[in-house]
N, C-alpha and C positions, 0 to 999 in steps of 0.2 A: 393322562397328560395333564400335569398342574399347570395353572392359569395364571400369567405374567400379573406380576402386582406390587405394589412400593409398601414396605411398614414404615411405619414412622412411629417414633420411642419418642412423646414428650419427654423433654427435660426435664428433669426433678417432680414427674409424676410418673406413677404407674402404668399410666395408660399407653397401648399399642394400637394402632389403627392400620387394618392391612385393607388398602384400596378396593381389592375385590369383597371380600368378607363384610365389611361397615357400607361401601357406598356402592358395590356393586359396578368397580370401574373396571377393566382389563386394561391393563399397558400396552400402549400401541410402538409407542416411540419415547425416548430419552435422548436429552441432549447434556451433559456433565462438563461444564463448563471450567475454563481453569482460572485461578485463583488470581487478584490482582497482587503484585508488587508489593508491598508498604513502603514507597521510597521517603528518604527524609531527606532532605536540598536545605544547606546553609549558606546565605549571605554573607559574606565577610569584605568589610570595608577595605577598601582600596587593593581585591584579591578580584582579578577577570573570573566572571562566571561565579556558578554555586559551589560548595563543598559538596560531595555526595557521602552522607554518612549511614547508606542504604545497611553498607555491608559493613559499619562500623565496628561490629563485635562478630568478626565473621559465619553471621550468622543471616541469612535474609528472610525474612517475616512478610503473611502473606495474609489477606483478607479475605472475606466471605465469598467462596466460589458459588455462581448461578448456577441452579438445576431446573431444567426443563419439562419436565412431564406431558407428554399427550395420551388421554385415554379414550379405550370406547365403554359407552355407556350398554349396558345390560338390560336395565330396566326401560321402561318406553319414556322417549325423548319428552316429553310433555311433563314430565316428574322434575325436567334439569333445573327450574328455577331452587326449590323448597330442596335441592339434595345439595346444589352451590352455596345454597344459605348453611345449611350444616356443615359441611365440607368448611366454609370461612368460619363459622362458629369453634371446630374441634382446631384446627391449624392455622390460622391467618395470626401473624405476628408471635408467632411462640420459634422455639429453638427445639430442633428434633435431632434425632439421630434415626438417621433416613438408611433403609437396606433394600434394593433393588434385587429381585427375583426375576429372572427371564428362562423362559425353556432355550432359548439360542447358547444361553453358557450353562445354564444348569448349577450355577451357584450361586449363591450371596454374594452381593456386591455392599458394602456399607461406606456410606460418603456419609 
């Protein structure tokens, strides 16, 4: 039985890090959050209300959707400070391409 787990593919490096394998985390729980809007609202003098030019080129454009992660830790809880430090050191502010593993679907998921 394989062991639920997120890889994340930095951007424009090589490097993959799969949650259980590097930090020793198991995926408890995901929340995949949906994407905002990009809307764009025009002013036009002596016109009630804004222009909506959301869907200007009938196309509508979406921003950075939140992803959630809850995991359980493997190794003994007292290790959490010095494995968060790494954990923000390898991912905190970088662009991944993130793949979600779960035995409940038994496939890749890539957001």
């Amino acid at each position: 039985m394989a062991v639920p787990y997120v890889k994340f593919k930095i951007n424009g490096l090589s490097k993959e890090i799969n949650t259980y394998d590097t930090y020793g985390l198991i995926l408890s729980k995901q929340e995949i959050g949906l994407p905002p809007v990009k809307t764009k609202y025009i002013n036009i003098d002596g016109r009630d209300g804004s222009l909506d030019m959301t869907e200007a080129f009938d196309e509508v454009y979406y921003g950075d959707r939140t992803l959630t992660f809850t995991f359980n830790i493997v190794s003994d809880i007292y290790t959490w400070d010095e494995l968060r430090t790494k954990i923000a050191e390898d991912l905190h502010g970088r662009r991944c391409q993130i793949t979600v593993y779960s035995d409940t679907s038994n496939v890749f998921k890539p957001y």
